[in-house]
N, C-alpha and C positions, 0 to 999 in steps of 0.2 A: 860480416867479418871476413877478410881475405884468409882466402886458402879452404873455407869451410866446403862439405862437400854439396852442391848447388840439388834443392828438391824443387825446382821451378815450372811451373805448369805457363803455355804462350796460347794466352788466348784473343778473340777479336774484343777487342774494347767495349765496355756499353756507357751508358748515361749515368750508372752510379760510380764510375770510375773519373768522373768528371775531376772530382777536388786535386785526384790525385797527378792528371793530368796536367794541370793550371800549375803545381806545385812544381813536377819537374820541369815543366815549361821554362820556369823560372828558372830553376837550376841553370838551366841551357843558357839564359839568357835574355830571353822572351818572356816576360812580366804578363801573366793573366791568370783576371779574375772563374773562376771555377763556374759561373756561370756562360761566363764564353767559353770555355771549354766544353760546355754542355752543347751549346749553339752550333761551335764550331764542328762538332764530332755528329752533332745531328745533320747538318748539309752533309756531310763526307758520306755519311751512311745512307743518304738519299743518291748519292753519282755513284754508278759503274765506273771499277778499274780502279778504286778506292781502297786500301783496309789499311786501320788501324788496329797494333797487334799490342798486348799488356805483357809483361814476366811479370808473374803475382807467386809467390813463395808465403804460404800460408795466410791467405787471407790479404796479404800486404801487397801493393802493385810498386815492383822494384824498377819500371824500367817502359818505355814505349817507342815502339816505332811505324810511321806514317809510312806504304809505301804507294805508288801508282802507277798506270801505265800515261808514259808519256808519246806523242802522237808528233812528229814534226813531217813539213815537207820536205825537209834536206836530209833526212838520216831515216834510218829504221826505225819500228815501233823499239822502245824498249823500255822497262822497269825504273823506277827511281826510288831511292830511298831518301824520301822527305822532309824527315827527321827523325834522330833516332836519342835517347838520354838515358842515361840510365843514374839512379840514384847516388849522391856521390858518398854515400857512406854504404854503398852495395857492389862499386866500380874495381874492379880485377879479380871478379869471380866466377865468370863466362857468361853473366847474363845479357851482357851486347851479345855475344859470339851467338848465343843463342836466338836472339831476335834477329840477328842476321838470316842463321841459317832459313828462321821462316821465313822471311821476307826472297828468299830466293826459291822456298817450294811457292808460296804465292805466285811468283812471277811466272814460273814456270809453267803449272797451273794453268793461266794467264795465259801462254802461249808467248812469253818474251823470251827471247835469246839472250839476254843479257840485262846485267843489273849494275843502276847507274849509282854514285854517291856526290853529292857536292858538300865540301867544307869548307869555312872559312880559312882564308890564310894562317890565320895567330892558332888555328886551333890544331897546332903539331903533334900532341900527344893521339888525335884522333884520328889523322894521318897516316901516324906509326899502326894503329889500329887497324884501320882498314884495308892497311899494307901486309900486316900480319893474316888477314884474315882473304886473302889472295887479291885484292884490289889494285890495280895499279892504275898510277897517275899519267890521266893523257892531255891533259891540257890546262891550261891555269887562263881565266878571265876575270872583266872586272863588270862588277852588277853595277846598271844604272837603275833609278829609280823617276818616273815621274807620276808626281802626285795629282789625282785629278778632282777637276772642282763636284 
């Protein structure tokens, strides 16, 4: 309920948190089944430089976000935030804000100077969010995709 006062505990994700996982996936956009979620969250938990983080408020898991260290030749190490969703019947009560802020003690943690976000263009409201939430916009590209046999 917006506005309520937020008792949210952020913790590392496990394999019983699968369904819920799969579920906001979905929200987001990305359709999967609760056993890939299971799968997927088991390789993440075998790589370094990984964590999936849960806002669970009594039992119930409101919200997730994937972050990692990303590694290039051209730029410095630094943090990315993977994906982040939060519930949309849970959405303007701080629990992004919250899974933010840990996703920047991980980084940190971590030893990364800095934390990356990528969003899709259409997705403005998230934008505005991540703007509020001290982020700003350094550059706009376009993803290619090729699919391999």
């Amino acid at each position: 309920m917006p506005g309520r006062m937020l008792r949210v505990n952020i913790r590392e994700a496990t394999a019983s948190d699968a369904a819920a996982l799969a579920e906001l996936s979905t929200q987001l956009g990305y359709p999967m089944p609760p056993g890939e979620a299971a799968q997927r969250l088991q390789v993440l938990e075998g790589r370094p430089g990984n964590a999936v983080l849960v806002a669970e408020e009594d039992g119930r898991v409101l919200g997730w976000l994937h972050v990692c260290g990303m590694f290039f030749l051209e730029s410095p190490p630094f943090a990315e935030v993977a994906g982040l969703v939060v519930d949309q019947a849970s959405r303007g009560r701080g629990t992004g804000k919250l899974l933010l802020a840990a996703a920047a003690r991980w980084a940190a943690e971590q030893g990364f100077g800095n934390l990356r976000v990528r969003s899709n263009v259409i997705r403005e409201s998230a934008h505005r969010f991540y703007e509020r939430e001290g982020f700003r916009r350094v550059k706009s590209q376009v993803v290619l995709d090729l699919e391999l046999p």
